[in-house]
RODO-2510 file (C-alpha; in nm, 4 decimals, decimal comma):
residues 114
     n   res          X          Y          Z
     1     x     0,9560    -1,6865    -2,9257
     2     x     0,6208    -1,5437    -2,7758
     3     x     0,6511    -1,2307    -2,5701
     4     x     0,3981    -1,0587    -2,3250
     5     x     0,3651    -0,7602    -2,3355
     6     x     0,2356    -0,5301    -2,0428
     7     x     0,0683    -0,2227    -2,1162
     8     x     0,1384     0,0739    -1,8777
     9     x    -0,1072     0,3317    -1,8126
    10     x     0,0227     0,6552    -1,7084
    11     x    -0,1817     0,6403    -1,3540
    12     x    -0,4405     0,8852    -1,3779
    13     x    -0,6249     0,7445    -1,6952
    14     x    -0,9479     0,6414    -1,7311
    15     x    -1,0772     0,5648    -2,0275
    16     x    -1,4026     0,6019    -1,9167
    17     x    -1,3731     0,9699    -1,9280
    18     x    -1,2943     0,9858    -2,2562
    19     x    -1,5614     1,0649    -2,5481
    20     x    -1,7823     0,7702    -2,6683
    21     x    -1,5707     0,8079    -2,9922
    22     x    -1,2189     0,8268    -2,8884
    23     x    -1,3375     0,4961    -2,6936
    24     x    -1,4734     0,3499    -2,9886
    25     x    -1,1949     0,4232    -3,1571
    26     x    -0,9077     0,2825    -2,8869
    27     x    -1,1853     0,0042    -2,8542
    28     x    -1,1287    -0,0578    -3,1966
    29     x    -0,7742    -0,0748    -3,2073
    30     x    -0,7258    -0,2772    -2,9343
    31     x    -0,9525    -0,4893    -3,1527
    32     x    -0,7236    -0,4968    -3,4307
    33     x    -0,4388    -0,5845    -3,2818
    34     x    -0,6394    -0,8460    -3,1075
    35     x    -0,7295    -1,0063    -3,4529
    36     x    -0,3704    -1,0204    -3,5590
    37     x    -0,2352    -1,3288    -3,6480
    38     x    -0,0675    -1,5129    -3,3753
    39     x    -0,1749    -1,2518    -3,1381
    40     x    -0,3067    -1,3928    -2,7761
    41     x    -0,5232    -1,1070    -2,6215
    42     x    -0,4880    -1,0922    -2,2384
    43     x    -0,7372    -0,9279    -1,9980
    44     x    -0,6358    -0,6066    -1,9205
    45     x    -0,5455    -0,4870    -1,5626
    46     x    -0,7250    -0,2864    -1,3552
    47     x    -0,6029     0,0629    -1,2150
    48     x    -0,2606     0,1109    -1,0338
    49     x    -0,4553     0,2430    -0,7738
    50     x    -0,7037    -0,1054    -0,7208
    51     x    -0,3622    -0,3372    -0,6861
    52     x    -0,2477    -0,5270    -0,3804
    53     x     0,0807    -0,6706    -0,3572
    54     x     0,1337    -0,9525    -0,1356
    55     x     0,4681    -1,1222     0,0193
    56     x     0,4540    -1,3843     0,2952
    57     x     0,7399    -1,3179     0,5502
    58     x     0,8436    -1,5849     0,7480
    59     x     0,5243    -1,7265     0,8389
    60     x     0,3231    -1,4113     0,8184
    61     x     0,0718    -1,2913     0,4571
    62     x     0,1935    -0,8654     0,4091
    63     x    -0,0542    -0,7093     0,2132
    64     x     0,0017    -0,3458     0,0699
    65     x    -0,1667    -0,1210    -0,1430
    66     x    -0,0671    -0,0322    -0,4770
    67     x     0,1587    -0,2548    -0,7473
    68     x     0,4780    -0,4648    -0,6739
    69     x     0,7909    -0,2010    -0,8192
    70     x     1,1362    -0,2884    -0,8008
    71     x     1,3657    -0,2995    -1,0298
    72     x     1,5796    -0,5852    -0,9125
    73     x     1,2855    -0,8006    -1,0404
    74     x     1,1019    -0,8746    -1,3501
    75     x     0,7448    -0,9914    -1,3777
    76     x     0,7560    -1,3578    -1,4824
    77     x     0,3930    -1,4986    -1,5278
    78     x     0,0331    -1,4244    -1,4403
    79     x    -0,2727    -1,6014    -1,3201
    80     x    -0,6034    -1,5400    -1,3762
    81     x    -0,8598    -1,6377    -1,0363
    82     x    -1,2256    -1,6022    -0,9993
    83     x    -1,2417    -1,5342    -0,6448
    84     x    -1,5233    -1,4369    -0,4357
    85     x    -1,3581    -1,1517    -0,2315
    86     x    -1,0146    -0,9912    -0,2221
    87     x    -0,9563    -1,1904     0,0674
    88     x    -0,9716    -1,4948    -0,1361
    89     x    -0,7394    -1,3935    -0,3731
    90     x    -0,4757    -1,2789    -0,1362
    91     x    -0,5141    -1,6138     0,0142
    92     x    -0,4284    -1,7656    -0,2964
    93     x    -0,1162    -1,5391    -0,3753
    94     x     0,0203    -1,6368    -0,0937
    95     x     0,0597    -1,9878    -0,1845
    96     x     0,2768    -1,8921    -0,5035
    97     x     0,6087    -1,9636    -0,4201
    98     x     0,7235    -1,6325    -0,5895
    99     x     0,5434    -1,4546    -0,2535
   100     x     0,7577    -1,6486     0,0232
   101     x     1,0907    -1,6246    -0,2309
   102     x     1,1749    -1,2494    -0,2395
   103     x     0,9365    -1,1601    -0,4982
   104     x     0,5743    -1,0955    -0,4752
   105     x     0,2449    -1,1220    -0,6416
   106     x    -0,0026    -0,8225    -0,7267
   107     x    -0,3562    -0,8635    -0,7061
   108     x    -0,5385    -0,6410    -0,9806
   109     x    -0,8766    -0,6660    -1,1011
   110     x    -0,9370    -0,7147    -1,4336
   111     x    -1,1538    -0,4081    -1,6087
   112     x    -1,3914    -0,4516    -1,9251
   113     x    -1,3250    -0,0730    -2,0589
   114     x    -1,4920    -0,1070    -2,4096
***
């Protein structure tokens, strides 16, 4: 059975304003785990604060800032899109079918963070 997990942030970090060896060292653990056998790294997410969600209602795309929370829903999958613009990837979350169904899909760029 293969499992994702999602990593949660408390919403103010930034690892970036740690010391070069506390991010070496975080850097390097991510690392390990990375290596582990039948481990799958996945790209991590960008800050809370970067994330749109988007929902199409009736016929109409609703963007909003900041992640998708509810707890009557679960996430259940991710994409990964190389888009020009944020435009062009809320464009393309709103052809997921999750979007128009009662759920929704958060845009959040990925981060390289060591």
């Amino acid at each position: 059975m293969k499992f994702v997990m999602l990593i949660y942030q408390p919403p103010t970090f930034d690892p970036k304003q740690l010391p070069p060896e506390e991010q070496q060292q975080i850097g390097d653990e991510y690392g390990a785990i990375s290596a582990t056998r039948n481990v799958t790294p996945g790209l991590p997410l960008g800050f809370v604060k970067d994330a749109t969600t988007v929902q199409v209602v009736g016929t109409s795309t609703v963007t909003r800032d900041g992640p998708y929370v509810d707890a009557a829903r679960a996430v259940g999958g991710y994409f990964v899109f190389d888009a020009e613009t944020k435009e062009e990837a809320i464009a393309l979350a709103a052809r997921v079918p999750a979007a128009r169904l009662g759920g929704a899909v958060e845009i959040r760029p990925a981060e390289v963070y060591w």
